[in-house]
C-alpha positions as CSV (number, residue, x, y, z in Angstrom):
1,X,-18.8,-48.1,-22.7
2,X,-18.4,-44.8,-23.4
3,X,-22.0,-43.9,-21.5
4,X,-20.9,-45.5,-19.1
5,X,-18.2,-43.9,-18.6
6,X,-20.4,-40.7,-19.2
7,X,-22.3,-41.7,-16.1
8,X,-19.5,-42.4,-14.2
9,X,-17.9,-38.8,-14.6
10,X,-21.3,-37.2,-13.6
11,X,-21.5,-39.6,-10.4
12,X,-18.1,-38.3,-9.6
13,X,-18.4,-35.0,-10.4
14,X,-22.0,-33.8,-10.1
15,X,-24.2,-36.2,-8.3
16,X,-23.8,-37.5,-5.3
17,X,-19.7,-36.3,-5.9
18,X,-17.8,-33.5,-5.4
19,X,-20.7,-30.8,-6.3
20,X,-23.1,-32.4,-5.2
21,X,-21.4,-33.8,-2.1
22,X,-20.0,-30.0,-1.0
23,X,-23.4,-28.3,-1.1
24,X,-24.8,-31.3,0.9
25,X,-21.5,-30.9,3.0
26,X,-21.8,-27.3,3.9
27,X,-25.7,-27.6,4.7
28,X,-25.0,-30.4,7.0
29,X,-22.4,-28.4,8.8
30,X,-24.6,-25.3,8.6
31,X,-27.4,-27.4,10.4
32,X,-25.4,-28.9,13.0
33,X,-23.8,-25.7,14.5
34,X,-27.3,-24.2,13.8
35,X,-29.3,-26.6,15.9
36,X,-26.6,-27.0,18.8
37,X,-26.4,-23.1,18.7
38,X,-30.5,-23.0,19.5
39,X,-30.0,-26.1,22.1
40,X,-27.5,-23.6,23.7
41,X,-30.2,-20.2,23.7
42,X,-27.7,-18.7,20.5
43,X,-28.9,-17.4,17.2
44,X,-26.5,-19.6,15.0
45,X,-24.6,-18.6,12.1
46,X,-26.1,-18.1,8.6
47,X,-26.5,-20.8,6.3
48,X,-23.6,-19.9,3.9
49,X,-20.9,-19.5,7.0
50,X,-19.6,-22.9,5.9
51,X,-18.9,-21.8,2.5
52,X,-17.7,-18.5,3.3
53,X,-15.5,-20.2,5.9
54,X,-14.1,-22.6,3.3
55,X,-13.7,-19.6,0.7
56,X,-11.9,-17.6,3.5
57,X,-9.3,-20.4,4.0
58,X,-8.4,-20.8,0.2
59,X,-8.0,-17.2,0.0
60,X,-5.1,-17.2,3.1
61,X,-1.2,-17.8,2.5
62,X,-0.4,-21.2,3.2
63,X,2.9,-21.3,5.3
64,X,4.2,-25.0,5.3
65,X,5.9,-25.2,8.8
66,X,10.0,-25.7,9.0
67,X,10.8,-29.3,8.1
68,X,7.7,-30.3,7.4
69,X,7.4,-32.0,4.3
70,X,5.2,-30.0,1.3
71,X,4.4,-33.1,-0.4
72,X,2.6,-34.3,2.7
73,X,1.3,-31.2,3.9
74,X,-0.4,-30.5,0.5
75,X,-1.2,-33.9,0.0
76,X,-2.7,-35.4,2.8
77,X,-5.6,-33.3,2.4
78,X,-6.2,-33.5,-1.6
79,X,-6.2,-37.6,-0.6
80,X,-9.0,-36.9,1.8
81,X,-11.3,-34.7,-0.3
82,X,-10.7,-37.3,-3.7
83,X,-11.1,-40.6,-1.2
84,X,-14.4,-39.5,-0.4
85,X,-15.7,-38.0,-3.5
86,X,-15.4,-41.6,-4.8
87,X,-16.7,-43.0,-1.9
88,X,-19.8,-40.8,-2.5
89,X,-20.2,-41.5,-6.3
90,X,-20.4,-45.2,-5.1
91,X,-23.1,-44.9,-3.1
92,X,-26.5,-46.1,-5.4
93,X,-28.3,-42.5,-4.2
94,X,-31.7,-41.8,-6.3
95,X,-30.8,-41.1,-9.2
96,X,-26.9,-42.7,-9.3
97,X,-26.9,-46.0,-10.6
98,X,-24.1,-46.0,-12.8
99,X,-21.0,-47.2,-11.0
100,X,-22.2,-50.7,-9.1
101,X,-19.7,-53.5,-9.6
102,X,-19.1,-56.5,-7.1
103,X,-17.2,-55.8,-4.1
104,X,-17.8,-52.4,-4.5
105,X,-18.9,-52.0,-0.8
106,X,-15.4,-53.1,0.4
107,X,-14.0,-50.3,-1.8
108,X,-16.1,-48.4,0.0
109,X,-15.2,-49.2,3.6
110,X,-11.3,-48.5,2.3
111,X,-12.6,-44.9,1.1
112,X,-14.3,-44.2,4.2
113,X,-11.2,-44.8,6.2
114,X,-9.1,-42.5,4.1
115,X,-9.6,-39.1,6.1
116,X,-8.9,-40.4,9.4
117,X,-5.8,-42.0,8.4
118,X,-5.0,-38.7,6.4
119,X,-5.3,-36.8,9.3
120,X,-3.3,-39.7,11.8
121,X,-0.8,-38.9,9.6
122,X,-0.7,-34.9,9.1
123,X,-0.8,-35.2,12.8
124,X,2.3,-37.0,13.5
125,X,4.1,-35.5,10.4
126,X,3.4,-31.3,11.2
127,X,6.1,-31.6,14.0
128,X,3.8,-30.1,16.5
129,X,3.2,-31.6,19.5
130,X,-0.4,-31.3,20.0
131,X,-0.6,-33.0,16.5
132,X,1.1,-35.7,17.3
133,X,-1.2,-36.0,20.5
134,X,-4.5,-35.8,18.2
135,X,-3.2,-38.2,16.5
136,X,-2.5,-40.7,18.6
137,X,-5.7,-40.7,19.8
138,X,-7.3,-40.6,16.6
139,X,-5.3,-44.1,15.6
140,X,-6.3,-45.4,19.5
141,X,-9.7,-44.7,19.1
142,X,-9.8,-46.3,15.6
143,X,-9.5,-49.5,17.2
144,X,-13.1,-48.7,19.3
145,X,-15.2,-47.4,16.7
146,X,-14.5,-49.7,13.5
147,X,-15.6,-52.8,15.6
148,X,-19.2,-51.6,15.8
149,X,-19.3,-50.1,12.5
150,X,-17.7,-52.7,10.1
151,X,-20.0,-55.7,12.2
152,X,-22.9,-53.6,11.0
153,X,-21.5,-53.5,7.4
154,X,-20.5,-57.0,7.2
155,X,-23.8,-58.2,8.9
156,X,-25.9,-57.1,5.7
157,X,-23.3,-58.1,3.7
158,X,-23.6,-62.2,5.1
159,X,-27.2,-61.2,5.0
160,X,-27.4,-60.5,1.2
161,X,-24.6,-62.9,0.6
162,X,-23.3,-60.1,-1.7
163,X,-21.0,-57.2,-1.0
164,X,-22.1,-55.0,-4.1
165,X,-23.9,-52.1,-2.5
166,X,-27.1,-52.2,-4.9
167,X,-27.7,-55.7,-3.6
168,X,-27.4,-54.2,0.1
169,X,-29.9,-51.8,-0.6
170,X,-32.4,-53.7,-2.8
171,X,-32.9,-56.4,0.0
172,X,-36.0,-56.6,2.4
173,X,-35.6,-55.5,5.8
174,X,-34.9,-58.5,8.2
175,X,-34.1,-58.1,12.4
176,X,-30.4,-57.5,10.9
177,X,-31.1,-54.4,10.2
178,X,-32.5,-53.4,13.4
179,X,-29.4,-54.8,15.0
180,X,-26.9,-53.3,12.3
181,X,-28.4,-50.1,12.7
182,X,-28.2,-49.8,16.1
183,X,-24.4,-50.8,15.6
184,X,-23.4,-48.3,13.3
185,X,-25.4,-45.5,14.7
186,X,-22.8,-46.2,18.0
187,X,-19.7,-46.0,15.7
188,X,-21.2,-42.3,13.8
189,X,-20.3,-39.8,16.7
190,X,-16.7,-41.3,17.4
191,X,-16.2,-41.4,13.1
192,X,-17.0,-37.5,12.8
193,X,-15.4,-36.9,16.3
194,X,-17.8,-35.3,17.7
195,X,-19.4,-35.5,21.6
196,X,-18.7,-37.5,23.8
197,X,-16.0,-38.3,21.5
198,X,-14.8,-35.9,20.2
199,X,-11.0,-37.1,21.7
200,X,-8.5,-36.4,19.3
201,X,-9.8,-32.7,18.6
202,X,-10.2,-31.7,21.9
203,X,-9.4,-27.2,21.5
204,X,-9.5,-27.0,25.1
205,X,-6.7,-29.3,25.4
206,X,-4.4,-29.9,22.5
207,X,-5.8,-26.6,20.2
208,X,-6.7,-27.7,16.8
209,X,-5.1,-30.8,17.8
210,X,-3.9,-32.9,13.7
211,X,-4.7,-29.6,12.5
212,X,-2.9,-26.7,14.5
213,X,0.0,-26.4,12.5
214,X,-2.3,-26.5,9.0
215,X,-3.8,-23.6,7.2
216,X,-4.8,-21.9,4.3
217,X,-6.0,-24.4,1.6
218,X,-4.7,-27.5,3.2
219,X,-6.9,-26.5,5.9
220,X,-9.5,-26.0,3.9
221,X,-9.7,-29.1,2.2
222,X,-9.3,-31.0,5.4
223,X,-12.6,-29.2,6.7
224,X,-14.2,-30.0,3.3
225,X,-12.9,-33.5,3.5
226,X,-14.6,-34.0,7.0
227,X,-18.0,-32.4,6.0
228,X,-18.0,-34.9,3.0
229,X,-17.4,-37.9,5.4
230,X,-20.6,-36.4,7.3
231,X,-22.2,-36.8,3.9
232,X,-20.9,-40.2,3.1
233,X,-21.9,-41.6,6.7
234,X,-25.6,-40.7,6.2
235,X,-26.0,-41.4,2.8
236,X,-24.7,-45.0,3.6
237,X,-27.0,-45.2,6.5
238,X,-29.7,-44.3,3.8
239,X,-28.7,-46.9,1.4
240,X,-28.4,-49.7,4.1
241,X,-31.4,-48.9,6.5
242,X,-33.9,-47.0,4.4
243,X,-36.0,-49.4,1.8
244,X,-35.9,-48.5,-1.9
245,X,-38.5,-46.2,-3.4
246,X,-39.2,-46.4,-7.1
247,X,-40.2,-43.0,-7.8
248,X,-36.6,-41.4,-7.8
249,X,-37.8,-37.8,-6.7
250,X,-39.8,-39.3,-3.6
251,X,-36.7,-41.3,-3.0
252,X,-34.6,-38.1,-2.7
253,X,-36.9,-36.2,-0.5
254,X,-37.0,-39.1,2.0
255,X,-33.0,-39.4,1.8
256,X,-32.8,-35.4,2.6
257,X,-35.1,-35.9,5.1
258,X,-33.3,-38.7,7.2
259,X,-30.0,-37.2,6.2
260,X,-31.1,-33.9,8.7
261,X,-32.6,-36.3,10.9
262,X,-29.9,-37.8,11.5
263,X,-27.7,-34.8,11.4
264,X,-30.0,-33.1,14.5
265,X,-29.5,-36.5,16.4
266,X,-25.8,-36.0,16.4
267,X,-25.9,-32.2,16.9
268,X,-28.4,-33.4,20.1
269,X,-26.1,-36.0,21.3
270,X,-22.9,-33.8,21.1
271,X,-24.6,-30.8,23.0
272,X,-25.7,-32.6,25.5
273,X,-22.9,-34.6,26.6
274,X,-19.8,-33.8,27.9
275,X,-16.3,-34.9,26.1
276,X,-15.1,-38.3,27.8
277,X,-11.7,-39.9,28.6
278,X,-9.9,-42.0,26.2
279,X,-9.8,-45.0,28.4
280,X,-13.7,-44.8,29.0
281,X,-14.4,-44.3,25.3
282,X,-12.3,-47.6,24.4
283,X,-14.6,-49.2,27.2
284,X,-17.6,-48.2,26.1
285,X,-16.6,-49.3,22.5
286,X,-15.3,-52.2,23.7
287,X,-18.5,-53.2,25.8
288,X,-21.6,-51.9,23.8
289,X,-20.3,-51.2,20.9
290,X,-18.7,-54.9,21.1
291,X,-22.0,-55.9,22.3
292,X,-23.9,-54.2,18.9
293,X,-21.4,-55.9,16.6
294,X,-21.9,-59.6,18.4
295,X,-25.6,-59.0,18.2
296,X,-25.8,-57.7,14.7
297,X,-23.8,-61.0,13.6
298,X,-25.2,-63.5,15.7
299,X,-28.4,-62.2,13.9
300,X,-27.3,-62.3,10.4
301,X,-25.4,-66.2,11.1
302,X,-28.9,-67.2,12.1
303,X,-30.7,-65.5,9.2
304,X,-31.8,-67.1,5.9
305,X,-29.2,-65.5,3.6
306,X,-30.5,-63.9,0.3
307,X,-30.7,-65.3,-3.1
């Protein structure tokens, strides 16, 4: 019990959690704005700009706007950082096989959901107008991209006839996975709110949109919080999609590799396209993404399930 337990603090903590999970965080942010800078013929910031920008934040005076509640405004964003630290220590990375347990994939979905509903709420509750309009269309949009994405999840899931994450990623690859992938690679741009959706934080419209009226380390750990979901998202593509490799330091490489592949795909995809409307993203959700989740689970219905 007690190594366990051992294990379970270091998943949390060190690898894949909170120190782990911020280094990873910061490089992925660092190689998105540096690869859409290049797209766009600019030199790109430096690769510690996320940190320094995070350190920068935590060294400001939070102000906490008139009638806005502290409790929230401080604690909105400590929810979203801890929601997906344990999100990450759940994922069975190389080298994290400690905390498994069965159902721990639906623990996981919950988790993943914790920063947008943080920020639906910090939204609505900052008193500020364009927040409450971010917001809004963060908790609309919700409704598009979670179709695609949980039909992916749940596809394996009837495939493996398990939902424990270890059995997910320990089973052989099957035409689910093709159709799954192609799923939840639709829901990733509208989950990190980026282009073409990138709705709810739409600066040329509504400013910062959830987050004008937030600063200082509230701020800060909302921007940390949303470069851990970035983290999260590809690592579970990794653990769903990618077959297991015995040798763990192999098995790292290759997960560091797809993780920036995948990170450059959505850096490609949201410099080359152009923000859309609400309405036309909740269409297209709503028609291929609708389509990816009816193909995804008409594929795993028809497939022999596991074990």
């Amino acid at each position: 019990m007690i190594e366990w337990l051992g294990s379970a603090l270091l998943s949390v903590f060190v690898w894949p959690g909170a120190i782990s999970g911020a280094l990873l965080a910061w490089f992925f942010m660092w190689l998105a704005r540096k690869f859409s800078a290049r797209l766009q013929g600019r030199f790109g910031p430096p690769f510690y700009q996320p940190f320094f920008d995070f350190v920068k934040l935590l060294g400001k005076k939070t102000l906490v706007p008139e009638g806005v509640s502290p409790a929230l405004f401080f604690g909105l964003p400590v929810s979203a950082v801890i929601a997906m630290v344990f999100a990450l220590a759940l994922l069975p990375l190389p080298g994290n096989q400690s905390i498994s347990f069965a159902g721990d994939l639906i623990l996981l979905v919950y988790l993943m959901e914790m920063p947008a509903l943080c920020t639906v709420i910090a939204g609505f509750s900052s008193r500020s107008l364009y927040g409450q309009v971010s917001s809004s269309r963060e908790a609309v949009l919700l409704l598009g991209y979670n179709l695609p994405f949980l039909a992916s999840v749940v596809a394996l899931a009837v495939q493996a006839n398990s939902f424990r994450l270890t059995d997910l990623a320990n089973q052989p690859w099957t035409p689910v996975h093709i159709a799954a992938a192609l799923a939840f690679l639709i829901a990733v741009p509208a989950r990190l709110r980026t282009n073409p959706f990138s709705i709810p934080n739409a600066e040329q419209e509504i400013v910062g949109g959830a987050m004008t009226e937030f600063n200082g380390t509230p701020l800060a750990l909302f921007e940390l919080a949303h470069g851990l979901e970035l983290v999260a998202l590809v690592g579970l593509f990794n653990v769903l999609f990618i077959p297991v490799i015995a040798n763990h330091w192999l098995a790292l490489l290759v997960y560091l590799l797809v993780s920036a592949v995948l990170v450059i795909l959505i850096s490609v995809v949201a410099t080359a396209t152009a923000r859309v409307q609400l309405s036309r993203a909740l269409r297209f959700y709503w028609g291929w993404g609708a389509a990816a989740a009816v193909l995804s689970t008409v594929t795993s219905a028809s497939a022999p399930a596991a074990g």
